[in-house]
LOFI-825098 format. One record per residue (C-alpha): residue number from 0; residue in three letters; x negated, y, z negated. Coordinates in steps of 0.05 Angstrom, whole numbers. Example, Ala and Ser with C-alpha at 12.3 -4.5 7.8 and 13.67 -1.06 7.14 Angstrom:
2
<i->0, aa->ALA, X->-246, Y->-90, Z->-156>
<i->1, aa->SER, X->-273, Y->-21, Z->-143>
This chain:
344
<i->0, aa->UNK, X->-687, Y->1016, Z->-1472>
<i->1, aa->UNK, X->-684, Y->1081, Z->-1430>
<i->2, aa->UNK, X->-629, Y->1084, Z->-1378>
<i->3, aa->UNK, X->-675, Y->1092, Z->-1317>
<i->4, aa->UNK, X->-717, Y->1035, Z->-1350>
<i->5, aa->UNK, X->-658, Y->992, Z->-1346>
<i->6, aa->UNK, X->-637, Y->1016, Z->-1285>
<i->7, aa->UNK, X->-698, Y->992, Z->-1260>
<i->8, aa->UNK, X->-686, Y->928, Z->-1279>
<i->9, aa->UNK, X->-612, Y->927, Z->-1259>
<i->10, aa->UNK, X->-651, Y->950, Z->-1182>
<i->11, aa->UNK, X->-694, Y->887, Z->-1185>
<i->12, aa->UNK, X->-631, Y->843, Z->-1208>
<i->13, aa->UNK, X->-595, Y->869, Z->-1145>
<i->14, aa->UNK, X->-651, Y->848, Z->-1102>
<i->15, aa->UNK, X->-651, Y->782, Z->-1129>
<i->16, aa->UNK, X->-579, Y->782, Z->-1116>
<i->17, aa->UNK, X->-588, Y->800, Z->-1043>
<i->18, aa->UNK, X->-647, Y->753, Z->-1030>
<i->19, aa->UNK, X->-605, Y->694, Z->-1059>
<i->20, aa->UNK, X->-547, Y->713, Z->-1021>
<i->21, aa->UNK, X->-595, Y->701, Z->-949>
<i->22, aa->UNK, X->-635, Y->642, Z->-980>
<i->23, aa->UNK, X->-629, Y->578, Z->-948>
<i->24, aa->UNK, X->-674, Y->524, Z->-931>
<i->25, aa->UNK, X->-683, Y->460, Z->-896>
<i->26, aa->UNK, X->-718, Y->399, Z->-892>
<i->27, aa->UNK, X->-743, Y->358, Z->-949>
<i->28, aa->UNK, X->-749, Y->368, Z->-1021>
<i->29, aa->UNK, X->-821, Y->385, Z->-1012>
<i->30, aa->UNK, X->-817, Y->426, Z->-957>
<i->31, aa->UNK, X->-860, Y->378, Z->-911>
<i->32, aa->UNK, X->-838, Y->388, Z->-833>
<i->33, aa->UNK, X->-795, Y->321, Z->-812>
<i->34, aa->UNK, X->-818, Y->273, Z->-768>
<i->35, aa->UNK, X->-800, Y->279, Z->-694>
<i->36, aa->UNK, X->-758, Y->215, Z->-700>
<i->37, aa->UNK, X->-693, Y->240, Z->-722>
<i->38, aa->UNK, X->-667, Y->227, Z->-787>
<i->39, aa->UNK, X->-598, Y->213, Z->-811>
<i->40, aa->UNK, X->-588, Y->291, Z->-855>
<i->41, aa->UNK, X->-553, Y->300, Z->-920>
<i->42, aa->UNK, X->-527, Y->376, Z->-923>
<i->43, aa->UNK, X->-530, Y->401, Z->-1005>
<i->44, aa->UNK, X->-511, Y->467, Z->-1026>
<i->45, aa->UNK, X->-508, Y->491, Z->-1088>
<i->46, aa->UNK, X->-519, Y->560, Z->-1128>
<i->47, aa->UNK, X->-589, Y->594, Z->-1153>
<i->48, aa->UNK, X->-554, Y->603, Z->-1225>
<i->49, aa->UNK, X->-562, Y->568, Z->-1283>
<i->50, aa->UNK, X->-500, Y->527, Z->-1277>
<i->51, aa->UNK, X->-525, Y->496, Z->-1224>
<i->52, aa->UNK, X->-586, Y->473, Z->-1260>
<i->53, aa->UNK, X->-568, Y->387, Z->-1238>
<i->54, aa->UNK, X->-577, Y->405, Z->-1177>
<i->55, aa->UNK, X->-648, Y->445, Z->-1181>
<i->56, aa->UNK, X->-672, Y->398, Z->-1223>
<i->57, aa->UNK, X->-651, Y->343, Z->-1181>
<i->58, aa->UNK, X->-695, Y->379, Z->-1126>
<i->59, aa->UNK, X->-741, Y->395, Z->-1169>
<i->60, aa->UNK, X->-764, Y->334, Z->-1195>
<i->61, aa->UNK, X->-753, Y->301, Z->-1128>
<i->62, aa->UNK, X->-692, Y->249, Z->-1160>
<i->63, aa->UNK, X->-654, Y->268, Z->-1093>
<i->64, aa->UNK, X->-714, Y->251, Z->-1045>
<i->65, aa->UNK, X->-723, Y->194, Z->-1090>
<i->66, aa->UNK, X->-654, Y->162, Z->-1088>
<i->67, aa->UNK, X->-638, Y->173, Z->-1007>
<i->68, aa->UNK, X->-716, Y->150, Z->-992>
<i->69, aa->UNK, X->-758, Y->162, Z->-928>
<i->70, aa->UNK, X->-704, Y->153, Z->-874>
<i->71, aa->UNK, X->-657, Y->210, Z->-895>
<i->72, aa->UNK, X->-679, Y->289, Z->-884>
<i->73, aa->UNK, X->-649, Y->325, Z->-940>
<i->74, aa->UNK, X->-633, Y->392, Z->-911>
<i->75, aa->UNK, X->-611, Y->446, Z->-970>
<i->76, aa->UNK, X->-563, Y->511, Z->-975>
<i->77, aa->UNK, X->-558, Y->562, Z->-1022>
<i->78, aa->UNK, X->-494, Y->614, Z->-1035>
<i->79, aa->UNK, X->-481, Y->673, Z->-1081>
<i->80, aa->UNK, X->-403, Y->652, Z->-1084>
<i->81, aa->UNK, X->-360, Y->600, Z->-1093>
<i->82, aa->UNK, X->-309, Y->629, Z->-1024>
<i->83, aa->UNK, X->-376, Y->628, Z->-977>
<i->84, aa->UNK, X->-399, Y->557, Z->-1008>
<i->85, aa->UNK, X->-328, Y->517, Z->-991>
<i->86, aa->UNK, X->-338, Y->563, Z->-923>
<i->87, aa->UNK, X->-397, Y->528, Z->-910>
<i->88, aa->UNK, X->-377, Y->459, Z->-936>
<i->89, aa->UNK, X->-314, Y->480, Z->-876>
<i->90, aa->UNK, X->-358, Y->492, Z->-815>
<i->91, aa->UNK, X->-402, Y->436, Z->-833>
<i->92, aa->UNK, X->-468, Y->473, Z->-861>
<i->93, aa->UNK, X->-460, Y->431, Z->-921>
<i->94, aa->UNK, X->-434, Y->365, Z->-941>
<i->95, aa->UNK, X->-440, Y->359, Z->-1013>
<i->96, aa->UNK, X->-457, Y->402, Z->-1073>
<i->97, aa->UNK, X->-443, Y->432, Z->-1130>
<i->98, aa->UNK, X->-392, Y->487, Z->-1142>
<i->99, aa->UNK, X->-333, Y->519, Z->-1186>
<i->100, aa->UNK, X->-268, Y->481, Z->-1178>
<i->101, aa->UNK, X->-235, Y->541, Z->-1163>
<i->102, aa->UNK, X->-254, Y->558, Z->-1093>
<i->103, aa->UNK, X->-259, Y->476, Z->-1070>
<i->104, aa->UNK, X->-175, Y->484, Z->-1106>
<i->105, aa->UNK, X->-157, Y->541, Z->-1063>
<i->106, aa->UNK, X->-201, Y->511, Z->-1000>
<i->107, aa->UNK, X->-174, Y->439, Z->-1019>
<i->108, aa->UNK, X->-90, Y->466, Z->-1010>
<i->109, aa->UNK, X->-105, Y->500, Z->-939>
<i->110, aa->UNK, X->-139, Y->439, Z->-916>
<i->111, aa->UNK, X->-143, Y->361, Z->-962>
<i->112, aa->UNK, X->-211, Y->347, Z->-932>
<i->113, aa->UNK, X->-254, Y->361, Z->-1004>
<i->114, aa->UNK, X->-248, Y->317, Z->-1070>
<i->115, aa->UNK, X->-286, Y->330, Z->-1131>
<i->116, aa->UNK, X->-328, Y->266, Z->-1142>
<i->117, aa->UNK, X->-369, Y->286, Z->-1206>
<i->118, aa->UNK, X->-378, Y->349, Z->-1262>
<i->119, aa->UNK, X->-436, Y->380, Z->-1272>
<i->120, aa->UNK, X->-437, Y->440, Z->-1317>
<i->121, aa->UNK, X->-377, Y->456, Z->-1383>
<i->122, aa->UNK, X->-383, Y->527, Z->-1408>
<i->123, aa->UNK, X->-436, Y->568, Z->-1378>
<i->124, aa->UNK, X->-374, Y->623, Z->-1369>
<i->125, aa->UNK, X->-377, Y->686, Z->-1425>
<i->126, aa->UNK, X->-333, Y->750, Z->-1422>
<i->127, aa->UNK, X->-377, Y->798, Z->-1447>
<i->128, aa->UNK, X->-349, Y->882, Z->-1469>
<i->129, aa->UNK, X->-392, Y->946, Z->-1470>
<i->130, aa->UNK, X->-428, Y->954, Z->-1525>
<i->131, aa->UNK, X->-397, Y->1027, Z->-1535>
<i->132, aa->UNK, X->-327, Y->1009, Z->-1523>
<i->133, aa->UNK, X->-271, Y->1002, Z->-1571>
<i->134, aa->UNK, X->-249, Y->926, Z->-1548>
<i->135, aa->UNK, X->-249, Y->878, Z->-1613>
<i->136, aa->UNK, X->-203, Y->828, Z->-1582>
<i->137, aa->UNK, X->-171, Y->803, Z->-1527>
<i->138, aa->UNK, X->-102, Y->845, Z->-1541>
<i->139, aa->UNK, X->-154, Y->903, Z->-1530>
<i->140, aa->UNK, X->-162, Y->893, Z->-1460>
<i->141, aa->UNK, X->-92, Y->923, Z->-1439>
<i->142, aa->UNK, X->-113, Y->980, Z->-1390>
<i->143, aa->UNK, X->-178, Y->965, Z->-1381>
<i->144, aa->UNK, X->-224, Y->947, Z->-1322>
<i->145, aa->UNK, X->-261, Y->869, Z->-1320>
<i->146, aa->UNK, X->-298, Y->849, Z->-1269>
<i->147, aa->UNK, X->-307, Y->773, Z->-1235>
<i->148, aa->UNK, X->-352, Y->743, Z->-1189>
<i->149, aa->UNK, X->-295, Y->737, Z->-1128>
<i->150, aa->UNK, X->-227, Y->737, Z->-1130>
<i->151, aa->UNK, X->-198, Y->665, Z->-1139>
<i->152, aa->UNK, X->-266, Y->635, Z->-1177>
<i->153, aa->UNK, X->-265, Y->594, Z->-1228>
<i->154, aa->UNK, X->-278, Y->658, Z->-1282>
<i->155, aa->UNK, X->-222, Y->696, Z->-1251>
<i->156, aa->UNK, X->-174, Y->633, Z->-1269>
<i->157, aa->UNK, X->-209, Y->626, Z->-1336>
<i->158, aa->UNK, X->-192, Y->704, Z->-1353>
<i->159, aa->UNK, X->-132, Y->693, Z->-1330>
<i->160, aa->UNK, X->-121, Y->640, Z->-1378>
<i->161, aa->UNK, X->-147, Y->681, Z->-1443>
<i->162, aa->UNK, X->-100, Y->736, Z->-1421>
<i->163, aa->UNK, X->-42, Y->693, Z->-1425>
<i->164, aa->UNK, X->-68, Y->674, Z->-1498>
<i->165, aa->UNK, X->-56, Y->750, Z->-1511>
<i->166, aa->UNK, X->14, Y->762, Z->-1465>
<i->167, aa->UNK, X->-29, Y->811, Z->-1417>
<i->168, aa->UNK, X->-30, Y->805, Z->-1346>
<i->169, aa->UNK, X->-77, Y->826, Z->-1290>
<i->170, aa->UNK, X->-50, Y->888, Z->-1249>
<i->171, aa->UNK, X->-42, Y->844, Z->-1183>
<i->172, aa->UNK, X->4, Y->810, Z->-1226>
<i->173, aa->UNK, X->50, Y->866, Z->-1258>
<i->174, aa->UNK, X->-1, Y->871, Z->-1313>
<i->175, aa->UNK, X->-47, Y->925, Z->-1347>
<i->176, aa->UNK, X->-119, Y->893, Z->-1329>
<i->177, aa->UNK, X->-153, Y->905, Z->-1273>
<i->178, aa->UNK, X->-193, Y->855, Z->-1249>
<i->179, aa->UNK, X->-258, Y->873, Z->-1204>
<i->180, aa->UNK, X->-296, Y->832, Z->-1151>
<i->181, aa->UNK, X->-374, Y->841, Z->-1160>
<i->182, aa->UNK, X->-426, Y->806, Z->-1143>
<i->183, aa->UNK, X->-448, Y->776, Z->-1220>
<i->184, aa->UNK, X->-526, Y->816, Z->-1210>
<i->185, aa->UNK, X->-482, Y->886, Z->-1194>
<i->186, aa->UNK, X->-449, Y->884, Z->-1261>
<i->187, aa->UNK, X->-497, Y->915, Z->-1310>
<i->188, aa->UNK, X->-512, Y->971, Z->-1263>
<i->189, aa->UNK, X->-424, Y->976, Z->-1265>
<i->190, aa->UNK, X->-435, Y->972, Z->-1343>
<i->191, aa->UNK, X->-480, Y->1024, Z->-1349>
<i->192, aa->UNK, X->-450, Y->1073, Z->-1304>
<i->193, aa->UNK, X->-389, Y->1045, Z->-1345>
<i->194, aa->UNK, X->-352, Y->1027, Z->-1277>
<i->195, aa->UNK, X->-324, Y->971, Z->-1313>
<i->196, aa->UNK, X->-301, Y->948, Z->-1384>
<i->197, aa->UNK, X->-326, Y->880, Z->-1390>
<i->198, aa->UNK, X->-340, Y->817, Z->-1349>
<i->199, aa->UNK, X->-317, Y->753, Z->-1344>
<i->200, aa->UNK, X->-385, Y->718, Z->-1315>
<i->201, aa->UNK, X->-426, Y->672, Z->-1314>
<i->202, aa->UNK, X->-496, Y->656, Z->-1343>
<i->203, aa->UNK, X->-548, Y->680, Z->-1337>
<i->204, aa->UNK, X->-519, Y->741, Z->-1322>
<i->205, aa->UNK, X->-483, Y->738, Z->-1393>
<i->206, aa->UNK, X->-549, Y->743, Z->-1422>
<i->207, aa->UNK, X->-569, Y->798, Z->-1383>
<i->208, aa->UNK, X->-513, Y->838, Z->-1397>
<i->209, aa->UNK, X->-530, Y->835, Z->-1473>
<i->210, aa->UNK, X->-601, Y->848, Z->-1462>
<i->211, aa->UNK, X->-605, Y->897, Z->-1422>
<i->212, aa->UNK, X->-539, Y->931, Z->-1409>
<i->213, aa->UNK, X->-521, Y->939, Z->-1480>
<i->214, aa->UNK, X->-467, Y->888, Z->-1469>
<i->215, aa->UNK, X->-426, Y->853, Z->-1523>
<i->216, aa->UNK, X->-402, Y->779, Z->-1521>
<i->217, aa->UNK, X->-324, Y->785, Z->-1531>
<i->218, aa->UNK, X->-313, Y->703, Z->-1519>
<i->219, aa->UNK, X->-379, Y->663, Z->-1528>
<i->220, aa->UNK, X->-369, Y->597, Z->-1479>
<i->221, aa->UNK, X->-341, Y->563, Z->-1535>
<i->222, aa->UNK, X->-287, Y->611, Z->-1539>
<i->223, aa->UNK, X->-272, Y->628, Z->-1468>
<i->224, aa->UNK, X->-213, Y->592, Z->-1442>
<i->225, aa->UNK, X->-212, Y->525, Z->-1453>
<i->226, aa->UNK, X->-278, Y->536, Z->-1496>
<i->227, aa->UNK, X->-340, Y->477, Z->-1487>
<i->228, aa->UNK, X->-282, Y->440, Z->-1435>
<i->229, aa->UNK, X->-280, Y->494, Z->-1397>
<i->230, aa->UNK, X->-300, Y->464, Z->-1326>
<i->231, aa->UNK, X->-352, Y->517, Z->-1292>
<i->232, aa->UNK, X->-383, Y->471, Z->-1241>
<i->233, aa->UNK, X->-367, Y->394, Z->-1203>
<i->234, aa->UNK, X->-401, Y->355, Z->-1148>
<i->235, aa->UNK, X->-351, Y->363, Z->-1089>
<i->236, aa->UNK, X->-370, Y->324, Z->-1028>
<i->237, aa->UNK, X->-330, Y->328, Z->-948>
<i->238, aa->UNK, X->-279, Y->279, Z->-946>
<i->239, aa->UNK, X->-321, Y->261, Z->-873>
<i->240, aa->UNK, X->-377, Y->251, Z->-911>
<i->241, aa->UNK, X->-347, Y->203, Z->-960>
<i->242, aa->UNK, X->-312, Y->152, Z->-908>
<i->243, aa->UNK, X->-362, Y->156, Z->-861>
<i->244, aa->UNK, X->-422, Y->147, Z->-907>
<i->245, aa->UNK, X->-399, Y->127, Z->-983>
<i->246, aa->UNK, X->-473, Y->106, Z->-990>
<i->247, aa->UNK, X->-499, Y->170, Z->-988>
<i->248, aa->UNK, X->-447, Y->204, Z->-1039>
<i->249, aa->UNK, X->-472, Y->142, Z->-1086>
<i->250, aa->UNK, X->-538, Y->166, Z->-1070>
<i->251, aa->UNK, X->-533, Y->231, Z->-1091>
<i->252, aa->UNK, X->-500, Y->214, Z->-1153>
<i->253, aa->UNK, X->-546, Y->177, Z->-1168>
<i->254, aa->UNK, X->-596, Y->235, Z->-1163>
<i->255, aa->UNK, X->-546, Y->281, Z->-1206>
<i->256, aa->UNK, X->-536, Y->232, Z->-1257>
<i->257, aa->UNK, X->-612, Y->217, Z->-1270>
<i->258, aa->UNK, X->-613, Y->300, Z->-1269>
<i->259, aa->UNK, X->-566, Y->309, Z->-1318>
<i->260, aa->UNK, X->-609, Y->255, Z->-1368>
<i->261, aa->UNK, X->-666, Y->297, Z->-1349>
<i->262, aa->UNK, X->-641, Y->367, Z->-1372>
<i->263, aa->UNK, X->-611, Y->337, Z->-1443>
<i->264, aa->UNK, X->-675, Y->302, Z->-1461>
<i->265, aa->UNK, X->-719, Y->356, Z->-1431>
<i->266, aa->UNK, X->-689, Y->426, Z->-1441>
<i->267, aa->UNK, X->-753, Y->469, Z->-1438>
<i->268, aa->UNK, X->-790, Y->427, Z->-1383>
<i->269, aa->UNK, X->-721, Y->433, Z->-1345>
<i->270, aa->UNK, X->-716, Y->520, Z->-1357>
<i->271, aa->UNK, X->-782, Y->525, Z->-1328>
<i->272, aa->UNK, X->-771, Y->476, Z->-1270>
<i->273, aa->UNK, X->-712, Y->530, Z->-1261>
<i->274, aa->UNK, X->-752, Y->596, Z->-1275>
<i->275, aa->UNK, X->-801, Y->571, Z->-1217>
<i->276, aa->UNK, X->-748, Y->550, Z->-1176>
<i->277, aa->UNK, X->-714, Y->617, Z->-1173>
<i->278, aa->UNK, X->-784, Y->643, Z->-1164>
<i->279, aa->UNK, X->-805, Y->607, Z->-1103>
<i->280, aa->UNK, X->-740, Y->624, Z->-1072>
<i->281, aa->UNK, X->-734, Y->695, Z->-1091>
<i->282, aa->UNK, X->-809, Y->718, Z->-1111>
<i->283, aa->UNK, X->-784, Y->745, Z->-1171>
<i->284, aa->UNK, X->-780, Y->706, Z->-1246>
<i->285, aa->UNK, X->-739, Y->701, Z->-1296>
<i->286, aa->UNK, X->-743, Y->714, Z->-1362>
<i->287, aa->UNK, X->-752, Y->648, Z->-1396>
<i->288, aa->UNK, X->-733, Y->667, Z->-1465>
<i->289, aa->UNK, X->-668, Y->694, Z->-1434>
<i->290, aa->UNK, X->-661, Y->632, Z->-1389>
<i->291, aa->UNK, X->-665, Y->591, Z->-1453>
<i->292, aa->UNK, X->-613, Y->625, Z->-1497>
<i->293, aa->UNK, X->-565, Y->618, Z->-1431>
<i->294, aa->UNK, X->-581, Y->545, Z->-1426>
<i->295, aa->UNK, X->-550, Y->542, Z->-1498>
<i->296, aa->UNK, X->-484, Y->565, Z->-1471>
<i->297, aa->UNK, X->-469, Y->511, Z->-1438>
<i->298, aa->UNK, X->-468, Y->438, Z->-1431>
<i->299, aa->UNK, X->-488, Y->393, Z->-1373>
<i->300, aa->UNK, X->-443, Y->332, Z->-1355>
<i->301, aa->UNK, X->-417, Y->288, Z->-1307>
<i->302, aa->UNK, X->-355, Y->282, Z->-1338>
<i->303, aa->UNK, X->-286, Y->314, Z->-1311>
<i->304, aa->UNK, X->-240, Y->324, Z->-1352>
<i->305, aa->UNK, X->-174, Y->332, Z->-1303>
<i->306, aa->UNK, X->-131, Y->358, Z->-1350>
<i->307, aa->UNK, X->-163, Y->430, Z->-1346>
<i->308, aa->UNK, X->-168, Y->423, Z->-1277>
<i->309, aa->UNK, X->-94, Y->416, Z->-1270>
<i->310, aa->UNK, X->-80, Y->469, Z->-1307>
<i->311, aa->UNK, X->-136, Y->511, Z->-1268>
<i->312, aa->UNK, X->-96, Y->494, Z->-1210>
<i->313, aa->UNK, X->-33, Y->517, Z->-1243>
<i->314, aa->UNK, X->-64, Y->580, Z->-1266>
<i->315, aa->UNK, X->-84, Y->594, Z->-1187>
<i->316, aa->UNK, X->-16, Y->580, Z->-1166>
<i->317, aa->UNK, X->24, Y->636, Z->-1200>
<i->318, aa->UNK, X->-39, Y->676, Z->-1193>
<i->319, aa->UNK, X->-10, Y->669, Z->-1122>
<i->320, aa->UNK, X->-80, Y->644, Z->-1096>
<i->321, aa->UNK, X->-39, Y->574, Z->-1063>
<i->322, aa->UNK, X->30, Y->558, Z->-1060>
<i->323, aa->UNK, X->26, Y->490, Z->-1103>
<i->324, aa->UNK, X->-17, Y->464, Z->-1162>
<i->325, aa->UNK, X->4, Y->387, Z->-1145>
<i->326, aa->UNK, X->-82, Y->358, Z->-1139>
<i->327, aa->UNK, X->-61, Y->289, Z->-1122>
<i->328, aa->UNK, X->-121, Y->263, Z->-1075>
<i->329, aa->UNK, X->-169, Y->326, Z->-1103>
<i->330, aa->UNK, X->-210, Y->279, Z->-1158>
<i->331, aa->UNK, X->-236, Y->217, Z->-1128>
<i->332, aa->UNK, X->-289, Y->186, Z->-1184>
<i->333, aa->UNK, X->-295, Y->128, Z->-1166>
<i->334, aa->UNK, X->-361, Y->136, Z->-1128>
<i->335, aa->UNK, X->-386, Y->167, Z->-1191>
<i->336, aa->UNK, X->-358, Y->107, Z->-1240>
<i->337, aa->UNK, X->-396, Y->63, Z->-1189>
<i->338, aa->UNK, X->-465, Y->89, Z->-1199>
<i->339, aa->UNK, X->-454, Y->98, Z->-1274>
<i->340, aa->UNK, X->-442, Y->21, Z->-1275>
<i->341, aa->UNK, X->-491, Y->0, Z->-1233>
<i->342, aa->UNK, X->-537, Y->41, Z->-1289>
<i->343, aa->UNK, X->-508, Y->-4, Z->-1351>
C-alpha cells in the first residue's frame, strides 16, 4: 500500500478516534425518548473497542433492556481511556461498566469506593514492532520507543511485566525503554512516520497495525504477559450503586453473562452486531475481516482470575502509579456467583 494511501486511512482512523472520544448517549437501548414519568437510571459506560464487545452486544441485542425491564431508563457512556472512564464512574456519569483493571486499581487506592464484580475480556492486548525494524525479541527493546494507550492502563502494566521477563526497565523507571502515551487510533500514523518502535495495544488496533502500518506482532495475546490470563477488561460497578441497589448490579450481570453465551456461540453474528455498532456511533465501519481475526485474539469471560490482578497491582505499585498493591475489598463476586446460580 502507498504511504499517502495509508495515511489516508490512518486520517479516517483518527477521526474515528476523535468521534469516539465525544460519543455518548442516553436513554434506552433503542434509543426511544423516556416517558415523562421518571424512571429509576442505570449509568453504563464502557469502550467502543473490541474488548468491550459484552457490553455492545449486551446493548445490542437488547439483554440489558431485557433484564432491568420497563421501569428502569438505561442511560449509556462511552470513553476512549481507561483514566477518563473511572473519572466518570467518580463524578457520577456512570455507575457500572466495563473497563481495564488498571485505571479502577489506581482510582480504587485514592478512593475504596469501586470493586470489580465480574471479567469480561482475557487477552485482546498484542505488542506489535515495525515491520522494518531490527527487534526479534523482547531483549531487543533496550533503547527503543513503545507506545501505550495512557499511562497507568492495563497495557502499560502488562509491558511492564514482559520487560521484567527480559531485566529491562522503562526510562521513568531508570530503564532504557521509553514508554509513549497515544491515543491507540494515533499509533500507525506514529509507526509510519516511525515516531515509535512498537506498541503495546489493544485490539483492534493490533490488527490494524499489521494491516496497514506494516506492523509486526512481537507477543501475540497468548504471549503477552500473562498470555490468554492476561486480564484486559472487568465489570466494575460504584460501591453506591451496589449497597444502595444490589438488584440492579444482579441485573446487569445478568445481561453480561447471557452476552458473553451469546458471543461464544455466535462469533460472526456478534462481529457484525459490533461493526454496526461502531458504525451507528461513529458513521464509519469497520473492516469485518479485520474485526474477525481480532476477535480471535482474545477470549470473552466472566471469570477473574485474582491472582493476575494482584500482581497487576504490584506491578503498578513500583511503577510508582499508588503507594500499596494490598486489593483487599477491590473484588467483590459475589453478586456475580449469585446470578450464575440462579442460572444452574
Amino acid at each position: 500500500m502507498k504511504k499517502r494511501t495509508i495515511l489516508t486511512f490512518i486520517s479516517l482512523l483518527t477521526l474515528l478516534g476523535v468521534i469516539l472520544a465525544g460519543c455518548g448517549s442516553s436513554g434506552n437501548e433503542g434509543g426511544e425518548q423516556s416517558s415523562t414519568e421518571e424512571k429509576t437510571a442505570v449509568k453504563i459506560g464502557y469502550f467502543p473497542n473490541l474488548t468491550h464487545v459484552a457490553t455492545i452486544v449486551g446493548l445490542e441485542k437488547g439483554f440489558f433492556a431485557e433484564a432491568f425491564g420497563e421501569d428502569i431508563e438505561i442511560q449509556t457512556q462511552t470513553f476512549n481511556n481507561g483514566g477518563l472512564f473511572m473519572e466518570g464512574m467518580s463524578t457520577n456519569a456512570i455507575e457500572i461498566g466495563t473497563v481495564g483493571p488498571g485505571p479502577a486499581m489506581n482510582f480504587f487506592f485514592k478512593d475504596p469506593s469501586y470493586q470489580i464484580v465480574s471479567g469480561a475480556v482475557n487477552g485482546g492486548a498484542v505488542l506489535v514492532v515495525r515491520g522494518d525494524s531490527d527487534i526479534e525479541t523482547i531483549a531487543d527493546l533496550d533503547g527503543k520507543r513503545i507506545a501505550i494507550p495512557v499511562i497507568g492502563s492495563t497495557q502499560d502494566i502488562m509491558l511492564r511485566k514482559a520487560l521484567q521477563e527480559a531485566d529491562l526497565a522503562p526510562t521513568a523507571n531508570g530503564g532504557t525503554v521509553e514508554m509513549l502515551a497515544a491515543a491507540p487510533a494515533d499509533t500507525s500514523t506514529l509507526f509510519i512516520q516511525e515516531d515509535v518502535d512498537g506498541a503495546a495495544t489493544q485490539e483492534p488496533w493490533g490488527q490494524v497495525l499489521e494491516t496497514k502500518a506494516d506492523g509486526r506482532v512481537l507477543l501475540d495475546w497468548d504471549e503477552f504477559a500473562w498470555g490468554e490470563e492476561s486480564t484486559n477488561t472487568v465489570v466494575v460497578a460504584h460501591k453506591n450503586l451496589i449497597e444502595s441497589h444490589p438488584e440492579l448490579v444482579e441485573k446487569y450481570l445478568e445481561a453480561h453473562v447471557k452476552a458473553i453465551e451469546f458471543i461464544q456461540e455466535n462469533p460472526a453474528e456478534s462481529q457484525q452486531l459490533v461493526v454496526d455498532h461502531l458504525k451507528e456511533l461513529t458513521g464509519q465501519e469497520l473492516d469485518l475481516d479485520e474485526l474477525a481475526a481480532a476477535m480471535e485474539r482474545l477470549t470473552v469471560t466472566y471469570e477473574v482470575n485474582e491472582d493476575v490482578i494482584q500482581e497487576m497491582a504490584t506491578i503498578g505499585m513500583e511503577a510508582d502509579y499508588t503507594s500499596s498493591d494490598d486489593l483487599e475489598g477491590f473484588i467483590d463476586l459475589s453478586h456475580l456467583e449469585k446470578v450464575l446460580n440462579a442460572n444452574q
